[in-house]
VOVOVO-135493 format. One record per residue (C-alpha): residue number from 1; x negated, y, z negated. Coordinates in nm, 4 decimals, padded with zeros to 6 digits. Each point is the difference from the previous one (the first is absolute). Layout:
residues N
@num NUM east X north Y up Z .
...
***
This chain:
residues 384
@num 1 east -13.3260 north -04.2637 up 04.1698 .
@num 2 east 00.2117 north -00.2851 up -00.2019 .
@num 3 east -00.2518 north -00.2460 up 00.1585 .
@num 4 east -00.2923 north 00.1425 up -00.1520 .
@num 5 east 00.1405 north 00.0972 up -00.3319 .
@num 6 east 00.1580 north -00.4297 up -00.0217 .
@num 7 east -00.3388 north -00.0516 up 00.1163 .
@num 8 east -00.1478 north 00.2035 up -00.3085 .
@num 9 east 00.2312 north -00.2110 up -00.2290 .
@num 10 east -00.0688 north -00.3241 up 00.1247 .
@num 11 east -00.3644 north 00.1061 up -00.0798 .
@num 12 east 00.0951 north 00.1092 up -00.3815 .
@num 13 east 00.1410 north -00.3251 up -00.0187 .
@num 14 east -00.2520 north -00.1992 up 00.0506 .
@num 15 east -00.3224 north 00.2171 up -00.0699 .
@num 16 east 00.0399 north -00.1164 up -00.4010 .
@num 17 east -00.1480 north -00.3327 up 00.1195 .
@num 18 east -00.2991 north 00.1182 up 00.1739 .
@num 19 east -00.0469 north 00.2589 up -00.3020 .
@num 20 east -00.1730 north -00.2178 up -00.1491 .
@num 21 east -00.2667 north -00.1835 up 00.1638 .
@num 22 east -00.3443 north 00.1242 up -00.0845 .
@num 23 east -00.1413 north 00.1293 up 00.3519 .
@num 24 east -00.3891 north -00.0538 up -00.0318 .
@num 25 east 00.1056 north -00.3882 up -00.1509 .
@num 26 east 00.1800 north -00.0398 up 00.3883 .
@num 27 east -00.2893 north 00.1492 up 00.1707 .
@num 28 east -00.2229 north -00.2163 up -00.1673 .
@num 29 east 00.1883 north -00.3413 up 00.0924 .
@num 30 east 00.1384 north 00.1532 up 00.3623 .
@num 31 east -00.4026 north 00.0462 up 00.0955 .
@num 32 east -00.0713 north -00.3426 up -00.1413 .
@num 33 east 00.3064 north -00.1802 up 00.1798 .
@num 34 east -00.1417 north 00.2074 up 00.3007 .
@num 35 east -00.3652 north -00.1689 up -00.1134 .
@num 36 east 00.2017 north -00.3447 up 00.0216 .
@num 37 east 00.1515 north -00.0406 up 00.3570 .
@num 38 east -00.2851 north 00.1611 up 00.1376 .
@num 39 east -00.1740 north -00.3015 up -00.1433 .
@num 40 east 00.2183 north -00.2671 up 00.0198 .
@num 41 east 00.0642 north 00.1307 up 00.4187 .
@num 42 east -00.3623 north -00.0734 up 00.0696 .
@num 43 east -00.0598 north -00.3211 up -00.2315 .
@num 44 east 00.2942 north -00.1652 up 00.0461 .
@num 45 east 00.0569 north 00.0873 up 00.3458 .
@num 46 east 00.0128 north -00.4022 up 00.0546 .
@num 47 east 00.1578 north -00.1103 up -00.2684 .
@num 48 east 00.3790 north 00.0400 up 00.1722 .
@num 49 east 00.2098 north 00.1771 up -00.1638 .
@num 50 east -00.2103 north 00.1453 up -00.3270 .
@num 51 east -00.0053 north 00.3347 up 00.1019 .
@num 52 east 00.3769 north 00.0397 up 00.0729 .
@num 53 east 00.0042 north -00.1772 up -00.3467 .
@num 54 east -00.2206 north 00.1969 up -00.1801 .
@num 55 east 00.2044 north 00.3357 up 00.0816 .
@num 56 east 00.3560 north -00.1720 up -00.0516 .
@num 57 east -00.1667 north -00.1233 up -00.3723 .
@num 58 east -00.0792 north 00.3621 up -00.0153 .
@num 59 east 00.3469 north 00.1230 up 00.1157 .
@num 60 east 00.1887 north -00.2435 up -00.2738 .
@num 61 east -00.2892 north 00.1377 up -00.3090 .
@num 62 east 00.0712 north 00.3575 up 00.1176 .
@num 63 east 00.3675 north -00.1187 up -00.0369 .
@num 64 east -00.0723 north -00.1315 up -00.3578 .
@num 65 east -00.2010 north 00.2770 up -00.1196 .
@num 66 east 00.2513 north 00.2142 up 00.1095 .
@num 67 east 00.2789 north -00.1878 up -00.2120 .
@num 68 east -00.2433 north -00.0414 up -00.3002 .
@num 69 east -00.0857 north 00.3539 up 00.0257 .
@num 70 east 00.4088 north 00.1079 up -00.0725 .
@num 71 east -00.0669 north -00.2450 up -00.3226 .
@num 72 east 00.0192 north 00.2410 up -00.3187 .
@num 73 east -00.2789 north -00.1095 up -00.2296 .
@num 74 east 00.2711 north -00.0899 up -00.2878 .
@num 75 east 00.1182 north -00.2707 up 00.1985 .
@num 76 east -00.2889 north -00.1222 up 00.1363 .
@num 77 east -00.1142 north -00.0060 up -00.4078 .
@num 78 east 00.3320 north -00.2099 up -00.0091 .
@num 79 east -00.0948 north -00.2357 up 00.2639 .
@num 80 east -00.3162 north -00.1017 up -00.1739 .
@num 81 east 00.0587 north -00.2958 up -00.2153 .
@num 82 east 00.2824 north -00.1921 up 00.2900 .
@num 83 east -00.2510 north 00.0796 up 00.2237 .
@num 84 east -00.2429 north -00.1535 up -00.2013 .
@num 85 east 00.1485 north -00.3013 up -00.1500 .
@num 86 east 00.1136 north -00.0771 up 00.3344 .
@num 87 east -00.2994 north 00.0120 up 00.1553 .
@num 88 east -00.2012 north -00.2258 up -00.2433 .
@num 89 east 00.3346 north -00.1975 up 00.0245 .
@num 90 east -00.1008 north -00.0818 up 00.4051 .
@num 91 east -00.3520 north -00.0645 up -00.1288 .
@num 92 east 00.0834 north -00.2822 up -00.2203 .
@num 93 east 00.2597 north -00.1179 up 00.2663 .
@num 94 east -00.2563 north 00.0385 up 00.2893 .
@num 95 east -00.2723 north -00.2213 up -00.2650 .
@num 96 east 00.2549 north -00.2883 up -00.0327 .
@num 97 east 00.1894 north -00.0266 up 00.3494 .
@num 98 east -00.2186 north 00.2577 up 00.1841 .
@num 99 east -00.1146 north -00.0408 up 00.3731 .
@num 100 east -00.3792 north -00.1129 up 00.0701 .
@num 101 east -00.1882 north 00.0799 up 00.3132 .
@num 102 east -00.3777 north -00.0036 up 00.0412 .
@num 103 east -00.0395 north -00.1331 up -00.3721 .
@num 104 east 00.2480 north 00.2792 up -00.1507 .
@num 105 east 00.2825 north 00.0180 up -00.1659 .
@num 106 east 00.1116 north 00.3410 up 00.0321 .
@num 107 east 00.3342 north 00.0594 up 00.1659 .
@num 108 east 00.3231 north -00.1066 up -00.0642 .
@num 109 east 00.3078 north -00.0828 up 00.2864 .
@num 110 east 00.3174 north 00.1426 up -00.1422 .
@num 111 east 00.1542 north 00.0401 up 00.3772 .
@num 112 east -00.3139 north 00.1797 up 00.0795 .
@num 113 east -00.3309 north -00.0606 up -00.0996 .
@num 114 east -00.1059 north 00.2297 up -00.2330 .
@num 115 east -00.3613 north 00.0840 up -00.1940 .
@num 116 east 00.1383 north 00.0734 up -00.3862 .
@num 117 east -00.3218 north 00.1206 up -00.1107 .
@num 118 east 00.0484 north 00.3236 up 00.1946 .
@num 119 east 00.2565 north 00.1081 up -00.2090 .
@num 120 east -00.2191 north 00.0544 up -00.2959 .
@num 121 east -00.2160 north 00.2794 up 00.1453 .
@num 122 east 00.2764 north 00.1673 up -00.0121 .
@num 123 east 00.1538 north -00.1345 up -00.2916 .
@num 124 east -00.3356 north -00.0287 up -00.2208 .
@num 125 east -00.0235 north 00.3964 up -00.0253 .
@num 126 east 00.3576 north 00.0414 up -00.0670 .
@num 127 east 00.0421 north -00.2136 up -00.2611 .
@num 128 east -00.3202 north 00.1017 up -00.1756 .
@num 129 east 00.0635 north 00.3384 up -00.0003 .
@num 130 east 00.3741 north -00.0312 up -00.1149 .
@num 131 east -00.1615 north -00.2041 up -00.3043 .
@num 132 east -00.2493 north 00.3191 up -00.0645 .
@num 133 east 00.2779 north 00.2101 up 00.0471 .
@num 134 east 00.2035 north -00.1816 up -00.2765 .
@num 135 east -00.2734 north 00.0438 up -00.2351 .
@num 136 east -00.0924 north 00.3548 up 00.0550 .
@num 137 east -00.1638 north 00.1522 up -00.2996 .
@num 138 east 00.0128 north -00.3140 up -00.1893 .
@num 139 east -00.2594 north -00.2059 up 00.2040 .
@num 140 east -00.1936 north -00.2210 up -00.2290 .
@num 141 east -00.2934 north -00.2500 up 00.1011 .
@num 142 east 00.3171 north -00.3130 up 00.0107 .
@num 143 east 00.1531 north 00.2182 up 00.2448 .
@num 144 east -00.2911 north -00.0319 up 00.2583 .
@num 145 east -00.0338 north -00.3911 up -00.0717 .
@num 146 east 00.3639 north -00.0282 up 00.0568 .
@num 147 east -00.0868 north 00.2367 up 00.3789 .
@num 148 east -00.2647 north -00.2436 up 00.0229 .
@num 149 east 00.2245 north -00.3469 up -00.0423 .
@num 150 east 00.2800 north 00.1229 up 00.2060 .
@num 151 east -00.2802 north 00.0848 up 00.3061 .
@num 152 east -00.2082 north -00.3214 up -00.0683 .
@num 153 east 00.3769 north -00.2519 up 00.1122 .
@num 154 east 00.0067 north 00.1153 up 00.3420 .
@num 155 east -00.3559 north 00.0197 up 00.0739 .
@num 156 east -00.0588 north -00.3933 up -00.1746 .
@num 157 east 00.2389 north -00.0537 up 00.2535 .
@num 158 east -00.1024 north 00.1058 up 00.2792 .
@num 159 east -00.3462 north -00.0974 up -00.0968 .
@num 160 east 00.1460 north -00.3525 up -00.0138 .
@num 161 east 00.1582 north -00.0121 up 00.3702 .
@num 162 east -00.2895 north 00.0793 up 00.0715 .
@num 163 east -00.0189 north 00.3622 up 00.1147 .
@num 164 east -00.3119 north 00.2035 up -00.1525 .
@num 165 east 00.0434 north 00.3220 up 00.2509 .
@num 166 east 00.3634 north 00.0438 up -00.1064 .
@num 167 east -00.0490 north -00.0752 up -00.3762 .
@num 168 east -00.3085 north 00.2395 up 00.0337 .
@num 169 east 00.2613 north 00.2758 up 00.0645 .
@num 170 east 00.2749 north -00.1007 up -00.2096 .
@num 171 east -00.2846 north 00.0178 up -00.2452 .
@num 172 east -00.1148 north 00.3220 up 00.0849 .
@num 173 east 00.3341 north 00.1971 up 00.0431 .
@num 174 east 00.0504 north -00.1375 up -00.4026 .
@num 175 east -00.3527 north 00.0724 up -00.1364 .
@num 176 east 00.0212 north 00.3823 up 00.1583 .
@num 177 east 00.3735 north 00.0233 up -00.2064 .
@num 178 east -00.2029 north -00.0734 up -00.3552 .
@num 179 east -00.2785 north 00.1833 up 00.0783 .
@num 180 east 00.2064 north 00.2783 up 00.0782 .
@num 181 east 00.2093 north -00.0415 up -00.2877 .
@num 182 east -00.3125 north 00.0848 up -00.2053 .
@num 183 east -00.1711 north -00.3245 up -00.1109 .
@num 184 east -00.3069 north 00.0479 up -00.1682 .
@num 185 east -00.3733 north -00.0394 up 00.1650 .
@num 186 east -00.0504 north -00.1499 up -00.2781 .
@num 187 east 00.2062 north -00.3358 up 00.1232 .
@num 188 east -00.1082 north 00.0630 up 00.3351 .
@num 189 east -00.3766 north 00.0529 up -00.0411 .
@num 190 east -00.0279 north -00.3747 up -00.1258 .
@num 191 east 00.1184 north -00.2407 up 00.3071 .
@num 192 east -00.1339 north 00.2579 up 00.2560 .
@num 193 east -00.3424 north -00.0372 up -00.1686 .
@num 194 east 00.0620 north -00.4040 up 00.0262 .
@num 195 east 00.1566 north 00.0052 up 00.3465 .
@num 196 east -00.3301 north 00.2118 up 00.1440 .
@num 197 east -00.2261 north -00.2338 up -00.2277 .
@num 198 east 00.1672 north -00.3304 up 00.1742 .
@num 199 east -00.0914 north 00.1897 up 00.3246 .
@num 200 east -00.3450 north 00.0647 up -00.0729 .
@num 201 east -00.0470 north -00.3730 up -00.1171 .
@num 202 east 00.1749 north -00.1357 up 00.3321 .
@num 203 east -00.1888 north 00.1978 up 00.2427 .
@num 204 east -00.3520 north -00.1223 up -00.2295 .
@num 205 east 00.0956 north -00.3418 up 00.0273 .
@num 206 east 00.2013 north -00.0075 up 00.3618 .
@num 207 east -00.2060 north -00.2783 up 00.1312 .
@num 208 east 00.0613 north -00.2536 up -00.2609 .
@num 209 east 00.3809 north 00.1130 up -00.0227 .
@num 210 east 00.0526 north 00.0032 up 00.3708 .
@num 211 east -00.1583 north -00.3679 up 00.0446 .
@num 212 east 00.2594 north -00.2662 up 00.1178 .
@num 213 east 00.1199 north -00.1904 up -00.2727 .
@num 214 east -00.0159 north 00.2184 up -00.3197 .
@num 215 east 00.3660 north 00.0685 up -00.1124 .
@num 216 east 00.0827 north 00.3091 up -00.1152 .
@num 217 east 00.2873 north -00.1311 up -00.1636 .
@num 218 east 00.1989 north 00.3837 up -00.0561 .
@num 219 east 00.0086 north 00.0661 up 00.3807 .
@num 220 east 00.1737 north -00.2242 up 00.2645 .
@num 221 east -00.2342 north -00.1273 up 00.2668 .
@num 222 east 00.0838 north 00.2393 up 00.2794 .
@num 223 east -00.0242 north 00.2855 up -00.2350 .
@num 224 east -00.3803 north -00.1124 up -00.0570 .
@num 225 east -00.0568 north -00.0106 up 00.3668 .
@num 226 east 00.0954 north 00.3581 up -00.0113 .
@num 227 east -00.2066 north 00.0903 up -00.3081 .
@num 228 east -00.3261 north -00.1879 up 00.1701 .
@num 229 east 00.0709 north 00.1382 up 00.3422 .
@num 230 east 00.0311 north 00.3447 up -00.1523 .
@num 231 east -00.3666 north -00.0667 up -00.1400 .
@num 232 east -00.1243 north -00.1312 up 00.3055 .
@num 233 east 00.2003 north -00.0312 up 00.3148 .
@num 234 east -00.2652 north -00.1938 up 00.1960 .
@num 235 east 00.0506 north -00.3015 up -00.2044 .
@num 236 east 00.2724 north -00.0419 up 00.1947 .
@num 237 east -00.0123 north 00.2039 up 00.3427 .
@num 238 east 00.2154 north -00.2256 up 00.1902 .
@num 239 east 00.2574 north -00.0594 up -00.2778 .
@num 240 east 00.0654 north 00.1998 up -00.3050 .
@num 241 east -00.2339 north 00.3207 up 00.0747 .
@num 242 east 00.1260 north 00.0070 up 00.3478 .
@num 243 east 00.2504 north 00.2358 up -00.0572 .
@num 244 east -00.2356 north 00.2559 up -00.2659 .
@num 245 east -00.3005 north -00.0847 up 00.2921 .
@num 246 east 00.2356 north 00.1539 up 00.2913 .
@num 247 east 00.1378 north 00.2938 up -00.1732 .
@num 248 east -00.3370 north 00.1299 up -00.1224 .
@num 249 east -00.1102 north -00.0274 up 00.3435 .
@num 250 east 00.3171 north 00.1511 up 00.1411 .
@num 251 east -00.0364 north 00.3239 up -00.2084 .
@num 252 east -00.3885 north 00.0280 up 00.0266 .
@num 253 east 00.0490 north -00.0178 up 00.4090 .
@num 254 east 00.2365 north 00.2738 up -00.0473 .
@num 255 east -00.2417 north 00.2354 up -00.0613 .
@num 256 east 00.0369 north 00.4092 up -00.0332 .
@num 257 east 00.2670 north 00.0523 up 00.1883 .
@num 258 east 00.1585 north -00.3917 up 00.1165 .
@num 259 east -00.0225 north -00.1363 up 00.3335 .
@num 260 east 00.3703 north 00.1705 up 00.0748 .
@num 261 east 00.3416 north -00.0948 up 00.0149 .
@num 262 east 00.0774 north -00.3543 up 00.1235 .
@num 263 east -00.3889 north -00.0676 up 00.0755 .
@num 264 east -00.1143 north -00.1782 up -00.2817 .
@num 265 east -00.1546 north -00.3654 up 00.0986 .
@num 266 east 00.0177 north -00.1538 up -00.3118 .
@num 267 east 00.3569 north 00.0738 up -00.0611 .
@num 268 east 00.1069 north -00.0606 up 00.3886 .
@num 269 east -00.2293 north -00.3048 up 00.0070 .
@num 270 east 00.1836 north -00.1509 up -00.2878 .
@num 271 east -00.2986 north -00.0360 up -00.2060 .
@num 272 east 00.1377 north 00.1891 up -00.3065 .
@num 273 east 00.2758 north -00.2437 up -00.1559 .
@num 274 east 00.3575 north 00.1561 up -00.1624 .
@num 275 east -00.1049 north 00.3281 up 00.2228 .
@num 276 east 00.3884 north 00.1012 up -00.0090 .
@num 277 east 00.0207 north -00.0675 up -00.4293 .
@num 278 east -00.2667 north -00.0450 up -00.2514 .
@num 279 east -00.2801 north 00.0935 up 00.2761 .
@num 280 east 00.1862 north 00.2890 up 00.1476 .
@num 281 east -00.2870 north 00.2737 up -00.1509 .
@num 282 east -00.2797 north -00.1969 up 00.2190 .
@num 283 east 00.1434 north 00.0379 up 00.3000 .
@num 284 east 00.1338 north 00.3483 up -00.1007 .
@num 285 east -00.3738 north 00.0744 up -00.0855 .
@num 286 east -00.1742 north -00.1558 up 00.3457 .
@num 287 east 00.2201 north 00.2566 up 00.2285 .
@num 288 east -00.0057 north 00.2603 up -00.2392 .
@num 289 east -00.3361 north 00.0294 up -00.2125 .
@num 290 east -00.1172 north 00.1655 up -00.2998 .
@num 291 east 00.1837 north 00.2976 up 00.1191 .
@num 292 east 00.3571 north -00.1834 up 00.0210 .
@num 293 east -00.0643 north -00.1592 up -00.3087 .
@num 294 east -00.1001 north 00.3247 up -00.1921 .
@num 295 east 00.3301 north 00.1073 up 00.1335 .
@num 296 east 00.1986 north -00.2649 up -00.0710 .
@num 297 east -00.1880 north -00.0327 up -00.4125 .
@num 298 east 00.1232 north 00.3845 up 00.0103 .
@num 299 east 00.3201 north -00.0711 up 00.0520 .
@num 300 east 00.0545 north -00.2302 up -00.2655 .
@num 301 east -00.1868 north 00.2044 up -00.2433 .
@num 302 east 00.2475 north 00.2838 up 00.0412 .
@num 303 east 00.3023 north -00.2625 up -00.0260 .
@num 304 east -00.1453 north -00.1233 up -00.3205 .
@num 305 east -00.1076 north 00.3646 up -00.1394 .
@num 306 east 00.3764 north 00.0909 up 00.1346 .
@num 307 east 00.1827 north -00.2776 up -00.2137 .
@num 308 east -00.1972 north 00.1149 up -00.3349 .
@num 309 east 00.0710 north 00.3382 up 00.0451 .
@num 310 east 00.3841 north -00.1459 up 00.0131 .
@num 311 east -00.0583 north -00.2156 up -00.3098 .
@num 312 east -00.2138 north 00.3526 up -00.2249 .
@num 313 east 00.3520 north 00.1653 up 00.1175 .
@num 314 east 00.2549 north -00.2515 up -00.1044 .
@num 315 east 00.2248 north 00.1070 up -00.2318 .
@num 316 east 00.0206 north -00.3125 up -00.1967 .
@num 317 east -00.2779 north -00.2425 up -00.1744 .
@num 318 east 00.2606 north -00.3048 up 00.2242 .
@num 319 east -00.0541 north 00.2268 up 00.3248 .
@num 320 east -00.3928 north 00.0234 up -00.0764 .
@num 321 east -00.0786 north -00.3197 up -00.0728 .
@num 322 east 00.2045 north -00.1541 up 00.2844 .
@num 323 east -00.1393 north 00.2831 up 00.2771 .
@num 324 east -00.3405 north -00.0466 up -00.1449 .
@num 325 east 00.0122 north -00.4021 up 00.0471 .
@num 326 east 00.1544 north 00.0444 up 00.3094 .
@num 327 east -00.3077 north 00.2129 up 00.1344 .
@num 328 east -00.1953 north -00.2343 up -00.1399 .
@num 329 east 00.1343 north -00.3046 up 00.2015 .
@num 330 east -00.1123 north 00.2617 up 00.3349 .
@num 331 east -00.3817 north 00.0045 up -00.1191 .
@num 332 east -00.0153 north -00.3997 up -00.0793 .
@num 333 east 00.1532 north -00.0659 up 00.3158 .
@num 334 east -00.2168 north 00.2298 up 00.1945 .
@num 335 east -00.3253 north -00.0561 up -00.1996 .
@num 336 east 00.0036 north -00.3875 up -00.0138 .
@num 337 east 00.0962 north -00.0314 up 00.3556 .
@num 338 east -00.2831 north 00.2124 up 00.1055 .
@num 339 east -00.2358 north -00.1484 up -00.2189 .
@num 340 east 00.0361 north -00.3960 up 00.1159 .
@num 341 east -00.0153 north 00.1206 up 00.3253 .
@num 342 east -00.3044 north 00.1849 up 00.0050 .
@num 343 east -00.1785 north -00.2748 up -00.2476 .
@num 344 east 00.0098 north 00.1257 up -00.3267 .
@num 345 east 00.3094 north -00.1547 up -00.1725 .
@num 346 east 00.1248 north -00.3765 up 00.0564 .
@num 347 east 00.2341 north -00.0410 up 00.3031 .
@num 348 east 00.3535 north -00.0323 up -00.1175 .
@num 349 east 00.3326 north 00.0162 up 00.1231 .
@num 350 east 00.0309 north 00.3920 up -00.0758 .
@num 351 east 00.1523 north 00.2450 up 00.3259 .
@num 352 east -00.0954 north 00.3322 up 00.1044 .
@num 353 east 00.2665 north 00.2304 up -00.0961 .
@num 354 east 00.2047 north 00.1199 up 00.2912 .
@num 355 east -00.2761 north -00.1334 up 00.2451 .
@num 356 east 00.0044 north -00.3764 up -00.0688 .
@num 357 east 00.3087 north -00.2178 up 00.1905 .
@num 358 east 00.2435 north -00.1443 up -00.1816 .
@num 359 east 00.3619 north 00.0965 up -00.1395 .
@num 360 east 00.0231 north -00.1507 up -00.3557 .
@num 361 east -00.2939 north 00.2645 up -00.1233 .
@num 362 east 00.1377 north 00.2775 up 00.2019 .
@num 363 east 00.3242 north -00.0341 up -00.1756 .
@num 364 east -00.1968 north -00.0176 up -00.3062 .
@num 365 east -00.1964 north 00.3239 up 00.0616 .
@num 366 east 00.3186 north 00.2066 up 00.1354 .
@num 367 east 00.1679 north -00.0836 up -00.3045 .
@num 368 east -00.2821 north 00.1283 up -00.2119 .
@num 369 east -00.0066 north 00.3493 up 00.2039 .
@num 370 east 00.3211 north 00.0540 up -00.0755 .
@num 371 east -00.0365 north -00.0680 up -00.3564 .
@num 372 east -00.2652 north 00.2923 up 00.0298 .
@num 373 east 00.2431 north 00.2284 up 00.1508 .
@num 374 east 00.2937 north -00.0800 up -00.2067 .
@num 375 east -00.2081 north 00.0760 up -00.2951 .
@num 376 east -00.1729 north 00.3499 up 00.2147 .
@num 377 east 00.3877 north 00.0605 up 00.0426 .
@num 378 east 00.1215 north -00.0348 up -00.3978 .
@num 379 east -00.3321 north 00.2382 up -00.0489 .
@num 380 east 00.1664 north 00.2795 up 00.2031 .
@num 381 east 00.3632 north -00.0440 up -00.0822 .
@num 382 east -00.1788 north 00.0451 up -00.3764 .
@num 383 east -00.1589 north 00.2974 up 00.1133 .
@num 384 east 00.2797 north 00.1375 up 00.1667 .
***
């Protein structure tokens, strides 16, 4: 009888930490990590150790998520602007004394190598929303050009290493704060109708742009392969539009239903390149099909709708605008990856969440679920 009532305590001790985490968030990530070593099993069933790998990564993001999760929102609004400064601190050290492989200078050896620009997904959102926060009810048009210098440092930076899929997030994570912080259509209306105009006018004149010599003088060279391979991948089929060539092919052989688990020839054959990281969804989509992939889109889509319905509920504008950005880092991971893959957006260096290999990113994206359900958890400790 004492056993079970100690028992019963030990469980009201420690039930206040678990109180909190939002239950359909953890369903939504436990399916996907399921998602994730189902895939990484079959494609990287020759790659040594990536699978063991993959679910350790997974084991040490649960780990942060969990930690990040026991994070009240005031402190995490305190952490903002250390986190930040220090991170665009690494990015200027990284720019002068930074390590350089394969043309890049993006990491920096402190004792371990290390790739600064990570921190900013993270710290982008926080900061930006801690500046919103400090102006609430007073915002004024300066106050948004102010958002808007602070978010343009870090992604110049990493622009400048040079890293577009990272910056592209960075960017992304900051540009969802403001726009959730109310900035007018009337400021955004403008460079979207310029941006989809430049498009229109690249695609018209793609031959003449593509041709070899003519510099395009914003973009570095590799990031006009990408452009011009994106437009037509058979200038290239051997080289650049290899990779966009074999994935297209990988998810059209897939079919209805996929060829099944561990049978896919294109992924077992070794024809589909980065299968275990940036390529993971074409191999997912040879052994799985249209119906995996309908399943897997799902998935996300109720992670994303999940995180919003977090950030409507947050009791604070700081808790909205970070939860909100935070989501919003889960759709441009999962919608960019998806779309260079299957042909429709330039390949960059951009993973699948909780699918793709590698431990940086995973880090990265257990961090931001526990923002979401530190921020779920102030929402019902307001309520309560």
């Amino acid at each position: 009888m004492a056993t079970g009532l100690n028992k019963f305590s030990l469980w009201q001790q420690i039930s206040p930490i678990f109180k909190g985490f939002d239950g359909w968030l953890a369903l939504a990530v436990g399916l996907l990590a399921c998602a994730g070593l189902i895939a990484m099993y079959s494609s990287g069933y020759d790659h040594g150790t990536r699978f063991v790998d993959h679910a350790r990564n997974m084991m040490i993001a649960a780990t942060v998520m969990f930690v990040v999760a026991q994070i009240p929102p005031q402190r995490l609004m305190e952490l903002a602007v250390p986190l930040y400064a220090f991170g665009v601190a690494l990015l200027i050290a990284v720019a002068i004394f930074g390590l350089t492989k394969k043309g890049a200078r993006r990491w920096l050896n402190i004792g371990v190598v290390i790739q600064p620009s990570e921190i900013l997904k993270i710290a982008m959102p926080l900061m930006l929303a801690w500046w919103f926060q400090k102006r609430e009810g007073l915002l004024r048009p300066l106050d948004f050009l102010v958002a808007g210098l602070l978010l343009a440092v870090p992604v110049g930076l990493i622009m400048k290493q040079p890293d577009l899929g990272t910056a592209l997030l960075v960017m992304s994570a900051g540009l969802s704060v403001i726009f959730f912080a109310g900035l007018s259509w009337k400021l955004i209306a403008p460079p979207v109708l310029i941006g989809c105009f430049g498009l229109v006018l690249l695609v018209f004149f793609e031959t003449d742009l593509c041709a070899d010599g003519v510099d395009w003088r914003v973009l570095h060279e590799y990031q006009r392969q990408r452009v011009c391979t994106l437009l037509d991948p058979t200038l290239d089929p051997l080289g650049k539009g290899f990779h966009i060539i074999q994935g297209m092919i990988a998810i059209g052989s897939g079919g209805i239903f996929g060829k099944g688990f561990m049978q896919g020839t294109q992924t077992h054959l070794e024809f589909i390149p980065e299968r275990t990281t940036d390529f993971i969804f074409a191999a997912f989509s040879e052994e799985f099909g249209l119906f995996g992939n309908l399943l897997l889109i799902t998935g996300f889509i109720f992670l994303i709708f999940r995180g919003l319905m977090i950030a409507v509920e947050a009791p604070s504008l700081f808790t909205r605008l970070l939860a909100g950005s935070v989501t919003m880092i889960f759709f441009t991971y999962a919608f960019v990856n998806m779309g260079m893959v299957s042909g429709i957006l330039p390949v960059v260096g951009v993973p699948l969440p909780f699918i793709s290999y590698g431990g940086t990113a995973m880090v990265t994206l257990g961090m931001g679920i526990g923002i979401l359900m530190s921020v779920s958890k102030s929402k019902r400790l307001v309520q309560s």
